[in-house]
Each structure stands twice: as structure tokens, then as C-alpha cells.
DODO-772370 format. One line per field, with one value per atom (N, C-alpha, C): atom name; residue in one letter; residue number from 1; x, y, z. Coordinates in Angstrom, 3 decimals, decimal comma. Last residue first. Example, Ala and Ser with C-alpha at 12.3 -4.5 7.8 and 13.67 -1.06 7.14 Angstrom:
// residues 2
atom	(N:CA:C:N:CA:C)
res	(S:S:S:A:A:A)
n	(2:2:2:1:1:1)
x	(12,850:13,670:12,900:13,190:12,300:13,200)
y	(-2,250:-1,060:0,030:-5,690:-4,500:-3,300)
z	(7,080:7,140:7,870:7,800:7,800:7,800)
END
This chain:
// residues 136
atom	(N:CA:C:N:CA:C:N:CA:C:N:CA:C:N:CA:C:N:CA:C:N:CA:C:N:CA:C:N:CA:C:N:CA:C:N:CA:C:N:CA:C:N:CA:C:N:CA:C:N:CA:C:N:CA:C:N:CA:C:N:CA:C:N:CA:C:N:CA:C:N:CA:C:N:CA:C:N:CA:C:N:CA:C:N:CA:C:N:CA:C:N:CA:C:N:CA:C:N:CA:C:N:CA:C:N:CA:C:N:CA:C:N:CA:C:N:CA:C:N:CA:C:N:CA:C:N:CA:C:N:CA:C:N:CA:C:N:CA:C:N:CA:C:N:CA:C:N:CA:C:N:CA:C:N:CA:C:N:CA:C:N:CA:C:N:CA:C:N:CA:C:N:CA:C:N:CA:C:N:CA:C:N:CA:C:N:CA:C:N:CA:C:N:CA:C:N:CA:C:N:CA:C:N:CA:C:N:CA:C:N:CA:C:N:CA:C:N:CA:C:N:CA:C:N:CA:C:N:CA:C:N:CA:C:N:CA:C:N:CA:C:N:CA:C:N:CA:C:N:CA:C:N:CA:C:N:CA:C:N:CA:C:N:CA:C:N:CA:C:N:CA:C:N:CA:C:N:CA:C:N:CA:C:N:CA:C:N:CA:C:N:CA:C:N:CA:C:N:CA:C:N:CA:C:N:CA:C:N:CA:C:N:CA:C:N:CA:C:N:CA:C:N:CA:C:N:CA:C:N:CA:C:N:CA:C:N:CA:C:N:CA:C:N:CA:C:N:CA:C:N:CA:C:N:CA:C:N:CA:C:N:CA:C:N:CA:C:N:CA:C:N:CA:C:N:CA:C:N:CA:C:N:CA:C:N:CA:C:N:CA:C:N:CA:C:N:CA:C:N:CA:C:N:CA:C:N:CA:C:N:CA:C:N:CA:C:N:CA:C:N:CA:C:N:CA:C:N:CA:C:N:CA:C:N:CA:C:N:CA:C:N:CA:C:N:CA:C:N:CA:C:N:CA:C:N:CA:C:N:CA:C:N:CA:C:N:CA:C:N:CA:C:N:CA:C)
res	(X:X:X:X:X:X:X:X:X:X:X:X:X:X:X:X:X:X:X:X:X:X:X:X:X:X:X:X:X:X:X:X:X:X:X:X:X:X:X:X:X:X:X:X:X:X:X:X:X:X:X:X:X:X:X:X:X:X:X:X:X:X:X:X:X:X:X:X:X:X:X:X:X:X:X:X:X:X:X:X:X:X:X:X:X:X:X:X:X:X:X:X:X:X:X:X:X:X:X:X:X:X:X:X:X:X:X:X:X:X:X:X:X:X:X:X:X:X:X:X:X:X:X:X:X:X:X:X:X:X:X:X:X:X:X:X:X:X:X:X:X:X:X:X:X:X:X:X:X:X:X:X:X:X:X:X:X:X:X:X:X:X:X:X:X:X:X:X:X:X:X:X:X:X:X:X:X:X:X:X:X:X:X:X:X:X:X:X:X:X:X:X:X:X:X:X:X:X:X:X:X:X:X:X:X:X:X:X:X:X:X:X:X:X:X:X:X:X:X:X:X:X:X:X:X:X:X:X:X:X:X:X:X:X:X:X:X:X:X:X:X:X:X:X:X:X:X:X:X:X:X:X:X:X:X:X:X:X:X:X:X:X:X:X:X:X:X:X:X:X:X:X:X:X:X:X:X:X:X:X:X:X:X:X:X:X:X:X:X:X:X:X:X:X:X:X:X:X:X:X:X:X:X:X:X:X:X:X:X:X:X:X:X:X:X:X:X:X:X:X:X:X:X:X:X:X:X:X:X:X:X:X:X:X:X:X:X:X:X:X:X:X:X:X:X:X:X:X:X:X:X:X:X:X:X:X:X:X:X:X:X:X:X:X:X:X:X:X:X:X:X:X:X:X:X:X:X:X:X:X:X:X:X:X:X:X:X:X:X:X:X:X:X:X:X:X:X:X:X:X:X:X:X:X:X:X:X:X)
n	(136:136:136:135:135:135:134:134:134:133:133:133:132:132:132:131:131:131:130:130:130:129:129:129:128:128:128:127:127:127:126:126:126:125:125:125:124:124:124:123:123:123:122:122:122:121:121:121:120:120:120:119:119:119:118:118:118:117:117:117:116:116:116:115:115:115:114:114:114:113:113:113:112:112:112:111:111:111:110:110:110:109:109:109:108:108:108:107:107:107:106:106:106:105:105:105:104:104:104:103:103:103:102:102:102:101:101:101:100:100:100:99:99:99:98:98:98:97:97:97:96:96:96:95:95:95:94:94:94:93:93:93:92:92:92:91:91:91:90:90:90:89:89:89:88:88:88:87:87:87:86:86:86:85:85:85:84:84:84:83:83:83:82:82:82:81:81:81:80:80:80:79:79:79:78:78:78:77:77:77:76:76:76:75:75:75:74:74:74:73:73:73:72:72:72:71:71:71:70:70:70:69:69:69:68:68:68:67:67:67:66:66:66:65:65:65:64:64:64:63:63:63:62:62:62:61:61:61:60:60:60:59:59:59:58:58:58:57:57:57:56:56:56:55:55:55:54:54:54:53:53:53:52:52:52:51:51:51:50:50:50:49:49:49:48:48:48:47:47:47:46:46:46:45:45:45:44:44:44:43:43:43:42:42:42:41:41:41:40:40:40:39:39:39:38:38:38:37:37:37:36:36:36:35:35:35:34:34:34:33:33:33:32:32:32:31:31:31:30:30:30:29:29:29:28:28:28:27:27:27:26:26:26:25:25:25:24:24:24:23:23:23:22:22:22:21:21:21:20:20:20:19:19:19:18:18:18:17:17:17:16:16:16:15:15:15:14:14:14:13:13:13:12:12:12:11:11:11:10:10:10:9:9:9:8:8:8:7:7:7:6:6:6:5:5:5:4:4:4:3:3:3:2:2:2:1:1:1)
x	(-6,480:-6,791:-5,855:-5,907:-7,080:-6,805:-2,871:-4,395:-4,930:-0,364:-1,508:-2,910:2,422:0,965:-0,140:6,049:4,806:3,341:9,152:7,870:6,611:11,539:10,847:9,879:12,751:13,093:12,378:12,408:12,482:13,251:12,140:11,527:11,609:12,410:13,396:12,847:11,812:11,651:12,552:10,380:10,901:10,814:8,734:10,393:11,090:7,962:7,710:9,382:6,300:7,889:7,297:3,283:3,772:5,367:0,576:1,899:2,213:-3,080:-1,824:-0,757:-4,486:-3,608:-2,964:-6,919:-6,353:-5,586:-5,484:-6,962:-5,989:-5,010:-4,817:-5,690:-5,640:-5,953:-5,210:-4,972:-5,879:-5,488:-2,476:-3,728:-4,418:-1,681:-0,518:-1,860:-3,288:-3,254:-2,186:-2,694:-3,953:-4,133:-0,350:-0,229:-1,848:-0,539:0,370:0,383:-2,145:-2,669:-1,642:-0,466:-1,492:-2,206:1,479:1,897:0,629:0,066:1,062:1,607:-0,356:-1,395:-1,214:2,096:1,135:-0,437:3,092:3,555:2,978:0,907:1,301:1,891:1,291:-0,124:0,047:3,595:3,368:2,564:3,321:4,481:4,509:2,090:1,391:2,561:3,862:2,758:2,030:5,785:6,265:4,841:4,245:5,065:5,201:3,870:2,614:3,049:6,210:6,124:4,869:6,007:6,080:5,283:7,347:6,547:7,078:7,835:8,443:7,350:8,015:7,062:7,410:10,738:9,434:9,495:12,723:11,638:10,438:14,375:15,175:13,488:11,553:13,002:13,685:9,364:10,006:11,287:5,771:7,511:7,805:3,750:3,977:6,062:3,124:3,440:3,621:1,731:2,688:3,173:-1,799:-0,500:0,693:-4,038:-3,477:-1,953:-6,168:-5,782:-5,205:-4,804:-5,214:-5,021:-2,379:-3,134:-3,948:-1,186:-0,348:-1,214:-3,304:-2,419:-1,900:-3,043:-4,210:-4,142:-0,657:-0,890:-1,797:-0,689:0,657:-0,290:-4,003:-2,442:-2,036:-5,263:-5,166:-3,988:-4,393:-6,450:-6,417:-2,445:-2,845:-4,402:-1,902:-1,171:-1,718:-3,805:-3,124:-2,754:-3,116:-3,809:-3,398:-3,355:-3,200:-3,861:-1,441:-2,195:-2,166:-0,337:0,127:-1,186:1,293:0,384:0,465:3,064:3,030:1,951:3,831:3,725:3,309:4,770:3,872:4,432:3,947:5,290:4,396:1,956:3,367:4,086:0,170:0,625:1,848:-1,456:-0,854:-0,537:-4,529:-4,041:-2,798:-5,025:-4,693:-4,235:-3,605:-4,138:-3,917:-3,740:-3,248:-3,787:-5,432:-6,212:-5,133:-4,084:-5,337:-5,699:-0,998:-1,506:-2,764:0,305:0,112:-0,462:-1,314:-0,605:-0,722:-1,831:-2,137:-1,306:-2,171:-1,389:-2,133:-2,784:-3,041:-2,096:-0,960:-0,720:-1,671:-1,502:-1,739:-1,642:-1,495:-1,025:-0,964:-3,568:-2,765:-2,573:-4,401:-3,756:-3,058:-6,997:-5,392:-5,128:-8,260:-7,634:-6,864:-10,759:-8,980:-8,601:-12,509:-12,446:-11,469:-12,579:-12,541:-12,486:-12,423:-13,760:-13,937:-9,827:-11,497:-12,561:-8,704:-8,678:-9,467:-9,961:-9,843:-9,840:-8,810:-10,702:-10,135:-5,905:-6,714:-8,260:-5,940:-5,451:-6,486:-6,417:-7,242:-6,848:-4,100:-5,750:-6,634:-1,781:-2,247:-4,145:-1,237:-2,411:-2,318:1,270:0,252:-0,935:2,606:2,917:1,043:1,346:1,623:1,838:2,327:1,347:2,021:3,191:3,701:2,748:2,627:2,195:2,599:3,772:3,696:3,725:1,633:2,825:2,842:1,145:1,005:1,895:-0,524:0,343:0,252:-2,771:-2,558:-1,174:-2,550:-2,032:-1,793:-4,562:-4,689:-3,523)
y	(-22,111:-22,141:-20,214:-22,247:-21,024:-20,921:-23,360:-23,965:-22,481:-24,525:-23,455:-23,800:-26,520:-26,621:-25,288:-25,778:-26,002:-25,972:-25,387:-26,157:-25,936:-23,421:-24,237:-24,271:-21,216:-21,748:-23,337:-20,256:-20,025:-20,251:-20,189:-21,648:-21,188:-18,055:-19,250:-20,321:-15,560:-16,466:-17,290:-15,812:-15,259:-16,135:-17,835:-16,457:-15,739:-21,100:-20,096:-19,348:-21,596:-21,609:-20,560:-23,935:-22,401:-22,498:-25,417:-25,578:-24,482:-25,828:-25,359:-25,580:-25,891:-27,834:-26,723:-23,870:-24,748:-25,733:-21,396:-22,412:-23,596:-18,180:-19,185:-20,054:-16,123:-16,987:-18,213:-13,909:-14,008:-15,191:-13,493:-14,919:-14,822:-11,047:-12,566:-13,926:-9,522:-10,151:-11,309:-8,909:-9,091:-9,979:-8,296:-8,916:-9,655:-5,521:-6,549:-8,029:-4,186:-4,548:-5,566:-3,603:-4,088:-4,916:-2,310:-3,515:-4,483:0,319:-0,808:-1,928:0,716:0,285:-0,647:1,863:0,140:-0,236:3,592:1,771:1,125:5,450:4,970:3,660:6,264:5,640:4,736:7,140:6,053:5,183:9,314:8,155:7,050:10,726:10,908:9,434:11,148:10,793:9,945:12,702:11,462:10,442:15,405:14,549:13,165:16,369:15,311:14,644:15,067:15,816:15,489:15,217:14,533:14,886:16,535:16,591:15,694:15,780:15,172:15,833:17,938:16,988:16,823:18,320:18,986:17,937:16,959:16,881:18,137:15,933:17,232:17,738:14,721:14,883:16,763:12,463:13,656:13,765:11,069:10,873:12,172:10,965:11,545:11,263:7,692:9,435:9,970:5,431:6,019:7,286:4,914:5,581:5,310:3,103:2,147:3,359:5,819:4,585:3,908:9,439:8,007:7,047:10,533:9,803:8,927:11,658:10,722:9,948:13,637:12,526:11,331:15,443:14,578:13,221:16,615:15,787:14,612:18,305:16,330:15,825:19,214:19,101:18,106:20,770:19,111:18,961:23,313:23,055:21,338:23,131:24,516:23,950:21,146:21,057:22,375:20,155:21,380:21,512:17,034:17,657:18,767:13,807:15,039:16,308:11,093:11,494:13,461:7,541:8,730:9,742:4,747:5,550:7,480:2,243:3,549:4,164:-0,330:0,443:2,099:-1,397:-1,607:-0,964:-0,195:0,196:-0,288:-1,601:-1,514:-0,858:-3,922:-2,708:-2,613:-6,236:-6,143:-4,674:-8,635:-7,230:-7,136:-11,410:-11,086:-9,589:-13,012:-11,604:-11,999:-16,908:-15,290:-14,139:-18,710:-18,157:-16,658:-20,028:-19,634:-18,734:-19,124:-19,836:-18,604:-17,859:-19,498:-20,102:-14,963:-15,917:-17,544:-12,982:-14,139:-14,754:-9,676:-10,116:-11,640:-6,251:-6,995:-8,902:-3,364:-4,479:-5,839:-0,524:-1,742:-2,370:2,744:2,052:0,614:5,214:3,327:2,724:8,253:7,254:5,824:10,444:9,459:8,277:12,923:12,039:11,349:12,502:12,721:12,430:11,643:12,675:13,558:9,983:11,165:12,163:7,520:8,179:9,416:7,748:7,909:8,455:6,835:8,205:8,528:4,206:5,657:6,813:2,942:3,152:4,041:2,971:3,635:4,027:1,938:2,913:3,741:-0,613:-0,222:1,155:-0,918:-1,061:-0,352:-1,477:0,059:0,073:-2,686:-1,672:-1,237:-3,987:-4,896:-3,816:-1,752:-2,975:-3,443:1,738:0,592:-0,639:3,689:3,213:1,597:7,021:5,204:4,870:8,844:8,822:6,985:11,404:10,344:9,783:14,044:13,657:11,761:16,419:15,103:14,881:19,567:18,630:17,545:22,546:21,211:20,618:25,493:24,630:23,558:28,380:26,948:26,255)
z	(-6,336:-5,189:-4,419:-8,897:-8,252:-7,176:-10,073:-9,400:-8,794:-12,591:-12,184:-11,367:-11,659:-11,731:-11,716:-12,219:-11,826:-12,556:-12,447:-13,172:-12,209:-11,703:-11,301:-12,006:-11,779:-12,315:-12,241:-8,416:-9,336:-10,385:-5,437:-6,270:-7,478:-4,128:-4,204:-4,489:-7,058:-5,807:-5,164:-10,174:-8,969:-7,760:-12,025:-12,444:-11,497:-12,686:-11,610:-11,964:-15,336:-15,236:-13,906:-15,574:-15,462:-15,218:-17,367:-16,795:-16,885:-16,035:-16,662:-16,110:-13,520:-14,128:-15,285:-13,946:-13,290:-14,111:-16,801:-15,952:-15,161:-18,043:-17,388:-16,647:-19,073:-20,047:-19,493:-16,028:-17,366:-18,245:-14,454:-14,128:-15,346:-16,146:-15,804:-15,415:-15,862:-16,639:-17,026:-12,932:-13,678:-15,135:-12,902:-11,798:-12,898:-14,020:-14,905:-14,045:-12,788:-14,220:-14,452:-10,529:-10,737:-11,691:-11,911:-11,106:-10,739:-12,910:-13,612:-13,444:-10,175:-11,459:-12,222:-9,026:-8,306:-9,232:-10,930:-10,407:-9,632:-10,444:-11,772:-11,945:-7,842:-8,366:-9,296:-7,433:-6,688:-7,705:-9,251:-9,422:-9,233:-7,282:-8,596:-9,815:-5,131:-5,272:-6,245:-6,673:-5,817:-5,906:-7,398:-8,371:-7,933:-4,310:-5,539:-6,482:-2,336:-3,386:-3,974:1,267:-0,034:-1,391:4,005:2,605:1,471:7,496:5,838:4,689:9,988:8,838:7,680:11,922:11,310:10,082:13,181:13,651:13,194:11,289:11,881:12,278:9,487:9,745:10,192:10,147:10,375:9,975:9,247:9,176:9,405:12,392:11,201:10,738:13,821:13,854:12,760:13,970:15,470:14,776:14,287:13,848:14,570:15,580:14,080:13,667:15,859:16,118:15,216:15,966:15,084:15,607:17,006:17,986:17,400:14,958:15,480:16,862:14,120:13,282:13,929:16,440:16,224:14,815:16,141:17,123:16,964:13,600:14,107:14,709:13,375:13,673:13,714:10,430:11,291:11,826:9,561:9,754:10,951:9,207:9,813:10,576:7,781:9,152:9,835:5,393:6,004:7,171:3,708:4,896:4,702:2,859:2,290:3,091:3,675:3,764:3,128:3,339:2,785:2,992:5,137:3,945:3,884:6,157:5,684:4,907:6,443:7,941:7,293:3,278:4,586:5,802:0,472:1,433:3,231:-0,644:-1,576:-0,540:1,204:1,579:0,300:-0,536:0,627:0,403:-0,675:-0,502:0,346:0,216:-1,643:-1,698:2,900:2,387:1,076:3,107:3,191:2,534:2,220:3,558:3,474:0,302:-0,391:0,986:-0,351:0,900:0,512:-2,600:-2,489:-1,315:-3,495:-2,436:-2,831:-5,799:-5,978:-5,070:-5,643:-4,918:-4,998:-5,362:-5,632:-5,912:-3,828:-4,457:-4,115:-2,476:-2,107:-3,572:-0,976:-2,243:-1,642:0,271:0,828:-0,518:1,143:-0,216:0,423:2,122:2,720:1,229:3,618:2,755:2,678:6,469:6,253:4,791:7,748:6,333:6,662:9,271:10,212:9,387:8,542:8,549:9,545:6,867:5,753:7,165:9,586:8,281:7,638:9,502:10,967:10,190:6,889:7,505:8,558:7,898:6,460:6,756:10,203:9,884:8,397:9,111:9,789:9,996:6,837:6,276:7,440:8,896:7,366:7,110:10,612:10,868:9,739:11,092:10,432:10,145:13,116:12,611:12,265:13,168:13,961:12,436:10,156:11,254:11,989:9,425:9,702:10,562:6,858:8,441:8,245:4,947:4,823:6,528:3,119:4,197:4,480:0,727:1,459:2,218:1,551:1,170:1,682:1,106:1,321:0,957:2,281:1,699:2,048:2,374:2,588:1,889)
END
């Protein structure tokens, strides 16, 4: 048996539904996603850390391409020189660590903050800019 991960692109905007197809065909699959305070209260708070892409852990012996790439929400396994990209667990195991760390640090940036605070916005093209802290 040897499992590895591979990295599967999915249709435009599809990671998340992609992701549920996978889970429920008990597929493993990894969707690194960034937590995420939008200024437009109706946009996603989840987004994709590499959007069109997630990452799945299979034996190509036991789950072929094919049935990979028919998933609703795929368009195919990454390739190169058209056999299946492996991606290292090391790589993997890397991912996790910076979208935690990106996580947690995204987390405690809103912590001991309340509406009508004053904030220095640090990125962006509004950056350097004053503003208002609001929940919304």
C-alpha cells in the first residue's frame, strides 16, 4: 500500500464543494483555509490558502486518476510530464503549520478589540490609514 498526497485542482470557486464530494466518498482530503475578517459583512469569512486546489491522500493503486478527476467540483489531478505530482508529507505537514499560525495570528489580532476602537490599517491599498474597528 502506498499512500501519498497529491494535489487535485478543482473547478473555479468549488474547493469547499469539492471538499464535502471527497469526505463523502471517504477520500482523505486536506483544504487549507484561512480564517478571514472581510470588510463586506455578506463575503466569505473562509477562504481557500491556495484557491482552485486541495490536497488529497490516496493509493492510486486502490483510487484511480480517473475517478479523481470525475469528482464533482475537479478538473484533475496536478501532473507533470503527465504522471501525478506527489507532494511531499514534509510539504504537507508545512502547509498545516502556516495556515495555523496564520490562523491564530488572524485570531488574536480581533481579540481585545471592540467596536469604535481606533486601528492603523498595515496592508493593502488603504494602508497607512486610520480607521474605525466595527464587528460588522
Amino acid at each position: 500500500m502506498s499512500l501519498y498526497w497529491y494535489a487535485l485542482h478543482s473547478k473555479p470557486n468549488k474547493e469547499s464543494f469539492l471538499f464535502s464530494q471527497l469526505r463523502h466518498r471517504d477520500i482523505e482530503v486536506y483544504y487549507p483555509r484561512l480564517h478571514v475578517q472581510p470588510v463586506n459583512p455578506r463575503s466569505r469569512k473562509v477562504r481557500p490558502f491556495f484557491p482552485g486546489y486541495l490536497f488529497v491522500h490516496v493509493d492510486l493503486d486502490q483510487v484511480p486518476l480517473s475517478s479523481l478527476a470525475w469528482v464533482p467540483g475537479a478538473n484533475d489531478v496536478v501532473r507533470f510530464d503527465s504522471q501525478p505530482a506527489v507532494v511531499p508529507d514534509e510539504v504537507i505537514t508545512g502547509i498545516e503549520k502556516n495556515v495555523a499560525r496564520l490562523n491564530q495570528r488572524n485570531q488574536e489580532q480581533k481579540q481585545g478589540l471592540k467596536p469604535g476602537d481606533p486601528v492603523i490599517i498595515t496592508g493593502g491599498p488603504f494602508e497607512g490609514y486610520q480607521a474605525i474597528f466595527d464587528t460588522a
